[in-house]
C-alpha positions in Angstrom: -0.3 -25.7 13.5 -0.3 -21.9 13.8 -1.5 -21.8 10.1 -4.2 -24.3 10.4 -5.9 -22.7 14.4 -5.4 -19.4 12.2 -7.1 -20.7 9.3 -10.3 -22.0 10.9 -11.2 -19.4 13.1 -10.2 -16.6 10.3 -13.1 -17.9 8.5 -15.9 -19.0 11.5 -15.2 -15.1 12.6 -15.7 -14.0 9.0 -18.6 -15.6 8.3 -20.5 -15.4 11.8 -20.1 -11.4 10.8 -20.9 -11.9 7.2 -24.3 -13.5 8.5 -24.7 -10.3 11.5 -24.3 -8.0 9.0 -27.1 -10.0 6.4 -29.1 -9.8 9.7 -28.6 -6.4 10.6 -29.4 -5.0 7.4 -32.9 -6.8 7.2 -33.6 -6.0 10.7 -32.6 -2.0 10.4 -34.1 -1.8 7.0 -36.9 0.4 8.1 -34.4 2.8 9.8 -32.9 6.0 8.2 -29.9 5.4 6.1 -27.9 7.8 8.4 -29.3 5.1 11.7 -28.2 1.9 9.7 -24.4 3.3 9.0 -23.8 3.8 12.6 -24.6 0.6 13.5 -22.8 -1.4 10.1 -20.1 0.7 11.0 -19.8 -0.7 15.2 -20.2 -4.1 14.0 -17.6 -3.9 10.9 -14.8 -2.4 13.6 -15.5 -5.6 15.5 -15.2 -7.1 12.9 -12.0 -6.1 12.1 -10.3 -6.2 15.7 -11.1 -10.3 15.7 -9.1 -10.2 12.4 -6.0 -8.3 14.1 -7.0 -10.5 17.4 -6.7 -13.9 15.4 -3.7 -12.6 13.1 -1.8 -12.0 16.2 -1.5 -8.5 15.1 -0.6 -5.9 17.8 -1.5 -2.4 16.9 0.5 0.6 18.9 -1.8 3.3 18.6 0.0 7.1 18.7 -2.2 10.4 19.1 -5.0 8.5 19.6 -6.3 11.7 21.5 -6.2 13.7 18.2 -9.5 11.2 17.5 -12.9 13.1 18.4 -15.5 10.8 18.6 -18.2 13.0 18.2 -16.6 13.8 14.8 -16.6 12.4 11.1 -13.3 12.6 9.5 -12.3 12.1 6.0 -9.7 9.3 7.1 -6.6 9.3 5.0 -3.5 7.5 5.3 -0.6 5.1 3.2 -1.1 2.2 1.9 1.0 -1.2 3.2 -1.2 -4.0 2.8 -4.7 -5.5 2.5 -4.8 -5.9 5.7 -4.3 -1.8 6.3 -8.3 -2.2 6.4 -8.6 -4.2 9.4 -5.6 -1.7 11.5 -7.6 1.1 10.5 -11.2 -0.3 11.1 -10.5 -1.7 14.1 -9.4 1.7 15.7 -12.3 3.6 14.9 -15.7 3.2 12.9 -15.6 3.8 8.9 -17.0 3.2 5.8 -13.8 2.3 3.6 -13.6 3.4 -0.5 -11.9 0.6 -2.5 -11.4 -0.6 -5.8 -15.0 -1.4 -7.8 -13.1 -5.2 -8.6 -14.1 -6.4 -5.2 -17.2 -6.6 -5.4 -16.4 -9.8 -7.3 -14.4 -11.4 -4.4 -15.6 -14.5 -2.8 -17.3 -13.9 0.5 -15.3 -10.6 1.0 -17.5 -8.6 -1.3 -20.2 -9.3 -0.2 -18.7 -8.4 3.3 -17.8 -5.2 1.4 -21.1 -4.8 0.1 -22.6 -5.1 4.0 -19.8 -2.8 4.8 -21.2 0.0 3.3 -18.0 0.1 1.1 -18.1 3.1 -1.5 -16.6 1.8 -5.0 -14.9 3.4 -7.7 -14.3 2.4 -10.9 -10.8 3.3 -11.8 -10.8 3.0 -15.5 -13.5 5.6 -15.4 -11.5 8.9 -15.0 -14.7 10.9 -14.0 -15.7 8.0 -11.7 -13.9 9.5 -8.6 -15.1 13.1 -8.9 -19.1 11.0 -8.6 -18.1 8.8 -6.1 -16.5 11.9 -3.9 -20.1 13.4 -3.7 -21.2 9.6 -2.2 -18.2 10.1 0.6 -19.4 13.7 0.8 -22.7 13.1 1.6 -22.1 10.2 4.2 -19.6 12.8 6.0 -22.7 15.1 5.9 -24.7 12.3 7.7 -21.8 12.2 10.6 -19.8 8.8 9.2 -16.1 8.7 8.9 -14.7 7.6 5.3 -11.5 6.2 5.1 -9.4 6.0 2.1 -5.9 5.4 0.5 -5.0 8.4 -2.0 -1.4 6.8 -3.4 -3.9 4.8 -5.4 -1.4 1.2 -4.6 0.3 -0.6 -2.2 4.1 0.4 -1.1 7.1 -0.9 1.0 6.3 1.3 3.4 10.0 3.0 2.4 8.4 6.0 0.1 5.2 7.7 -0.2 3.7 8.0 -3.6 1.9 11.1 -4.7 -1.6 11.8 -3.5 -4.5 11.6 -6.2 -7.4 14.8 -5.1 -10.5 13.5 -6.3 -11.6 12.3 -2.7 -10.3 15.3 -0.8 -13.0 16.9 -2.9 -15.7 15.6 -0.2 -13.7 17.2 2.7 -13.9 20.6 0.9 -17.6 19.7 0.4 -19.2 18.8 3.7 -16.3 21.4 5.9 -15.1 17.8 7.8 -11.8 17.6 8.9 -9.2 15.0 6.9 -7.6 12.4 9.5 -4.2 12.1 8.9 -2.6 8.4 9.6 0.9 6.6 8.9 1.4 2.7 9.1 4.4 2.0 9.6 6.3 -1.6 10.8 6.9 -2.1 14.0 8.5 -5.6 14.7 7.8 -9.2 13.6 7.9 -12.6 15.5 9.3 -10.0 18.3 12.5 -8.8 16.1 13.0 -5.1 14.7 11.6 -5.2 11.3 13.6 -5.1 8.4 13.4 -4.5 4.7 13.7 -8.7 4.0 11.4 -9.5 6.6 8.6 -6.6 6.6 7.9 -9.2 2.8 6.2 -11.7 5.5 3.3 -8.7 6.0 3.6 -7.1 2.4 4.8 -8.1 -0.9 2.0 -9.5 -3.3 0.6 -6.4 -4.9 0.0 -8.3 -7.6 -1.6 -11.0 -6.5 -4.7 -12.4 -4.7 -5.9 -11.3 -0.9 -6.3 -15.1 -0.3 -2.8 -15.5 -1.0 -1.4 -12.6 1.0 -3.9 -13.3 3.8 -2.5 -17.1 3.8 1.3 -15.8 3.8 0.4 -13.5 7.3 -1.3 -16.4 8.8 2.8 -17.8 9.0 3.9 -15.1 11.3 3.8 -15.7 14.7 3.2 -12.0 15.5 3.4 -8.8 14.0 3.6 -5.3 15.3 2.6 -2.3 13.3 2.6 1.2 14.6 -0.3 3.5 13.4 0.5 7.5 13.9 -3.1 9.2 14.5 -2.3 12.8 13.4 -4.0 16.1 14.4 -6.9 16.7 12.0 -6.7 19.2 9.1 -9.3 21.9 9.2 -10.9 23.0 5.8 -10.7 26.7 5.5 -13.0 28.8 3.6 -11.2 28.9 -0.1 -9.1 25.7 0.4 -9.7 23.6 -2.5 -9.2 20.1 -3.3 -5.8 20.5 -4.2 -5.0 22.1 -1.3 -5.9 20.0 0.8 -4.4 17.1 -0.3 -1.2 18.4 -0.2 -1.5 18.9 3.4 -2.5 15.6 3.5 0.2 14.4 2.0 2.9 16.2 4.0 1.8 15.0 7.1 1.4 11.6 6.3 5.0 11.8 5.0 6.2 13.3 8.1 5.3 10.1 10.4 7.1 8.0 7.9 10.3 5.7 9.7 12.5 4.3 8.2 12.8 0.7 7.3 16.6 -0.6 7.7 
């Protein structure tokens, strides 16, 4: 019963926004590019708080303070699930970078496409060094980017090293990096553990369909984002630099999973 109510509205919500956002692009077509973004951006972040509404998915928010909203950020954080989209999205507006592949998704790229999602191709190695000038640029126009630098999916046990081709844009535009860390919270009300936390994570290699079909089981699920204090860019910081800041606070909000 919980599957099927899930089931249904998951996809009326999705595509009463997939049609909002068809609308809202014709309609704002005139506008500046920078004008459009701001609004894609509102409607995508409702967007993604029906998805955590209807997946019974309560986020506890941490630092929430450190968030300026008068401020783009180059959003950065690990990487649990698909669904990492919708816990960030839904806590503040952002264009998101992902994989060039789904574009070719069912219904979900072309909410991508609407989305304003930046994509990389990454079987091109100078790809993400192009795209970073694209994520630059839109921090330039006052948009937060969000991506997910270990590249994959984990347990949400380890973090995997940081790739630096996106923390190029930071260095570019002077815009502060956003520091988060996911981590599990509970599920169906009991302390997460390393066998259960598979009912929210576990199908890296396959579909989103699948994995989305799988969370629609759970009764509930709590997931704890960490909001950390933004990194400033200083003057001779490169890339590198940067990331490894990055990557060393991230790291730090990291729990263990028993």
């Amino acid at each position: 019963m919980i599957f099927l109510s899930r089931f249904i509205t998951f996809w009326a919500h999705t595509f009463i926004y997939l049609i909002i956002g068809v609308v809202l692009h014709i309609f704002l077509f005139p506008t500046s590019a920078t004008s459009k973004r701001k609004y894609i951006s509102i409607v995508s972040q409702s967007w993604a708080m029906g998805i955590c509404w209807i997946m019974n998915i309560k986020l506890k928010v941490e630092g929430k303070n450190n968030i300026n909203p008068d401020e783009a950020y180059l959003i950065v954080s690990n990487h649990l699930s698909y669904f990492d989209v919708c816990l960030i999205g839904s806590i503040i507006p952002t264009q998101f970078v992902g994989k060039r592949e789904v574009i070719r998704w069912p219904i979900f790229g072309w909410l991508a496409l609407i989305g304003g999602v930046i994509f990389i191709d990454r079987s091109k190695i100078t790809h993400g060094v192009s795209r970073a000038k694209i994520v630059a640029k839109s921090l330039i126009d006052g948009n937060s980017v969000s991506f997910f630098p270990e590249g994959t999916t984990t347990l949400g046990d380890k973090l995997l090293p940081f790739k630096p081709s996106f923390f190029l844009a930071a260095v570019e535009s002077k815009k502060s990096v956003l520091p988060i860390t996911i981590n599990y919270g509970k599920i169906n009300g009991e302390p997460i553990t390393t066998h259960s936390q598979m009912g929210y994570y576990g199908w890296q290699s396959k579909s989103f369909l699948h994995h989305g079909f799988r969370l629609m089981t759970v009764k509930s699920l709590e997931m704890i984002l960490k909001i950390h204090k933004p990194i400033q860019i200083n003057d001779g910081e490169d890339a590198r630099t940067i990331m490894k800041k990055s990557e060393q606070v991230v790291l730090s909000g990291l729990k263990k999973v028993s």
